[in-house]
LOBA-42071 format. One line per 4 residues: number of its first residue (from 1); their letters; for each residue x, y, z of C-alpha. Coordinates in steps of 0.02 Angstrom, whole numbers, plus 50000, padded with zeros to 5 digits. Example, Ala and Ser with C-alpha at 12.3 -4.5 7.8 and 13.67 -1.06 7.14 Angstrom:
<pts>
1) as) 50615:49775:50390 | 50684:49947:50357
</pts>
This chain:
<pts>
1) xxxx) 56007:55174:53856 | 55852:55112:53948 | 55774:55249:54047 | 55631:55197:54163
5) xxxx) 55545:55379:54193 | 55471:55373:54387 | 55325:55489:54390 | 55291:55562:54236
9) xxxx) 55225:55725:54243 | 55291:55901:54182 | 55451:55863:54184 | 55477:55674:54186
13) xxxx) 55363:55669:54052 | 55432:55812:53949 | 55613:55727:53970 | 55554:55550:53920
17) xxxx) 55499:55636:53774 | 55663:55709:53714 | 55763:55556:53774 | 55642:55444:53645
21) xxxx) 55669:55571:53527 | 55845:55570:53561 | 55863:55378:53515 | 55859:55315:53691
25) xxxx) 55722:55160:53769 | 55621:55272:53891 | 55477:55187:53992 | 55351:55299:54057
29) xxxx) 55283:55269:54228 | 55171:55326:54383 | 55028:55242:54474 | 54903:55272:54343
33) xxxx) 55005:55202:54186 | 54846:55201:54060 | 54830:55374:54074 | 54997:55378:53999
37) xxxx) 54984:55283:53855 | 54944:55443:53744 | 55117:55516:53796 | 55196:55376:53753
41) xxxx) 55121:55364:53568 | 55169:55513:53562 | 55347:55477:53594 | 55352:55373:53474
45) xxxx) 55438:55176:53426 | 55558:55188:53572 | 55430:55230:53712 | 55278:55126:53817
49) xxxx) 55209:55166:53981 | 55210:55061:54116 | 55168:55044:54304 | 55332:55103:54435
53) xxxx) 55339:54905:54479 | 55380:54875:54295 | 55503:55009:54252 | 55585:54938:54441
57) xxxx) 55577:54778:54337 | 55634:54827:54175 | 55808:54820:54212 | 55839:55004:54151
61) xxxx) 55995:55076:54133 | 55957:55222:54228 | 55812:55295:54329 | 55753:55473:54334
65) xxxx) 55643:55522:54504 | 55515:55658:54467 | 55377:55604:54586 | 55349:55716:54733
69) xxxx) 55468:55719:54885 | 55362:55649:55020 | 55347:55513:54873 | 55551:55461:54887
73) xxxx) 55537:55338:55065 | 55410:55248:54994 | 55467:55227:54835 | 55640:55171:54893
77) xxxx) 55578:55039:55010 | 55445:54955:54906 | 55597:54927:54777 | 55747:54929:54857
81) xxxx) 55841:54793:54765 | 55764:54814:54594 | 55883:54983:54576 | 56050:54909:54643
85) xxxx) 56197:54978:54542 | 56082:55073:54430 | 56099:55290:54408 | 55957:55377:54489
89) xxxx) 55937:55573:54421 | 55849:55641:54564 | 55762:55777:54478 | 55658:55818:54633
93) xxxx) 55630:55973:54752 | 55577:55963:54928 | 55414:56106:54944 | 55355:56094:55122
97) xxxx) 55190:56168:55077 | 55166:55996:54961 | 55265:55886:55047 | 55217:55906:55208
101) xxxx) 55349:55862:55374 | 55476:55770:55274 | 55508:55906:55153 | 55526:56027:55309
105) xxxx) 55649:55926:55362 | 55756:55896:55245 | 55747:56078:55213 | 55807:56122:55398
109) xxxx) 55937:55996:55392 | 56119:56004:55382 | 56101:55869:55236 | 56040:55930:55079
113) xxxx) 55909:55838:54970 | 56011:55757:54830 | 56117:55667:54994 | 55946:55629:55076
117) xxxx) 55906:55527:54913 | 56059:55453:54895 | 56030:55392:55069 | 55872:55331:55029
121) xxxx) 55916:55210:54880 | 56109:55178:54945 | 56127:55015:54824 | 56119:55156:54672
125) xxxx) 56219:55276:54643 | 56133:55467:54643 | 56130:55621:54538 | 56063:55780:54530
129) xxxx) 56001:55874:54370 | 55845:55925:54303 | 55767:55996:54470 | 55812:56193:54416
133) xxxx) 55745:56210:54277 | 55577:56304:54215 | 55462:56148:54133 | 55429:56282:53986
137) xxxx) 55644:56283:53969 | 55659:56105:53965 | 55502:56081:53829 | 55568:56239:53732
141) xxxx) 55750:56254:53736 | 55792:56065:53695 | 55889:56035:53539 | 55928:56210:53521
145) xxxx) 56084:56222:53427 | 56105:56407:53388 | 56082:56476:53584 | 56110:56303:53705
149) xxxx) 56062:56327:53852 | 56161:56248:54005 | 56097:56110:54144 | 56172:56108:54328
153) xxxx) 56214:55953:54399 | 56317:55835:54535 | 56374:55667:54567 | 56385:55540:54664
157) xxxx) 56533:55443:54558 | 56610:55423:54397 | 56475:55330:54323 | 56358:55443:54383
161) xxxx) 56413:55596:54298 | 56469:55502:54135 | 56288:55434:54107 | 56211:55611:54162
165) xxxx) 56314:55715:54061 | 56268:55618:53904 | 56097:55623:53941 | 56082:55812:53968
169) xxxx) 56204:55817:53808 | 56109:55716:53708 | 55931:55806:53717 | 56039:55986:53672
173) xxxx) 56087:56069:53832 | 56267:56092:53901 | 56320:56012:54072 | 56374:56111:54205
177) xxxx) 56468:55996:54322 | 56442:56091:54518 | 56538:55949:54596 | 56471:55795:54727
181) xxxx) 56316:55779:54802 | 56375:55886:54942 | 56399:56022:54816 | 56193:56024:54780
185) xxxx) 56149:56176:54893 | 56167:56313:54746 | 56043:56215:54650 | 55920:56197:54804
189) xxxx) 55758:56292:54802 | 55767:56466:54803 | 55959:56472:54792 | 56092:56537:54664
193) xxxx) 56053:56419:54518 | 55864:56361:54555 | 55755:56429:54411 | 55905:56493:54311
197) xxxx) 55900:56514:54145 | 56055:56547:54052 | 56200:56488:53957 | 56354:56414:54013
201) xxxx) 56481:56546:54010 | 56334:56660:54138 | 56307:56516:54246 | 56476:56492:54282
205) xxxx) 56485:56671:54320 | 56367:56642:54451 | 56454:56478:54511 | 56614:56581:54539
209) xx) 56524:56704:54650 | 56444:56570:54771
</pts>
């Protein structure tokens, strides 16, 4: 697959690392795209970095959002129509004290934030992984075959899931299907299965007992 990675920090850049290594096309971006041409060297053959405009433009199979929240409005208008039909992996988490009155929001709302992106960029369709985990996790427990360790996440549709289940599956870690988008608040921050690190069999315990 073509991944276009939008903001590629901790973990945007530590998953468009394993998804390279993995076999997948994964374009690097954020507004500052020289400083990440060392990341994507060191990605290796399968990986260049880019601005956001030309990931949008790269026709990639899927998108995965790790900017910011207060970053999401903008980012969806400025290119809605480049991501029409396309998989967004919202891997972000609204933090008021970084995100300022939009984050609060959301937050107080009777919508949770997976469904307040989905809103956002309503010609894709929307899912949610990657948002729980620990950025030492993700960088450390990838491709660990003796002691996987398992990845929450929802969606939107059929295609959705299909295409994020492989790509959790593909850099070592075990989905954990929690349902729709509506399903989301266990993996908000600070609930049941934000920060969790376990394997599958223990974080379906914990499922169970939401």
């Amino acid at each position: 697959m073509k991944i276009g990675i939008i903001g590629s920090g901790k973990i945007g850049g530590t998953l468009g690392k394993h998804w390279s290594k993995a076999g997948h096309e994964v374009l690097f971006s954020s507004r500052h795209p020289n400083e990440l041409n060392d990341m994507a060297r060191e990605s290796g053959k399968n990986a260049k970095a880019v601005s956001v405009a030309e990931a949008f433009e790269a026709n990639a199979d899927v998108y995965l959002l790790a900017t910011p929240f207060k970053a999401i409005n903008e980012t969806a208008e400025v290119f809605a129509g480049e991501y029409g039909n396309k998989v967004i992996i919202d891997a972000t988490n609204p933090y008021p004290e970084r995100d300022g009155e939009v984050a609060q929001e959301v937050r107080d709302n009777n919508r949770n934030a997976s469904e307040y992106t989905a809103l956002k960029f309503n010609t894709a369709v929307t899912a949610k992984a990657f948002n729980t985990i620990h950025h030492k996790d993700l960088k450390n427990r990838a491709f660990d075959e003796a002691n996987p360790m398992a990845v929450p996440f929802a969606a939107q549709d059929a295609k959705s899931r299909e295409v994020t289940e492989q790509l959790i599956s593909d850099i070592g870690f075990v989905p954990l299907y929690v349902g729709d988008l509506g399903a989301t608040n266990v993996m908000e921050v600070d609930e049941k299965l934000y920060g969790v690190s376990t394997d599958e069999q223990e974080m379906r315990s914990l499922l169970q007992m939401s």
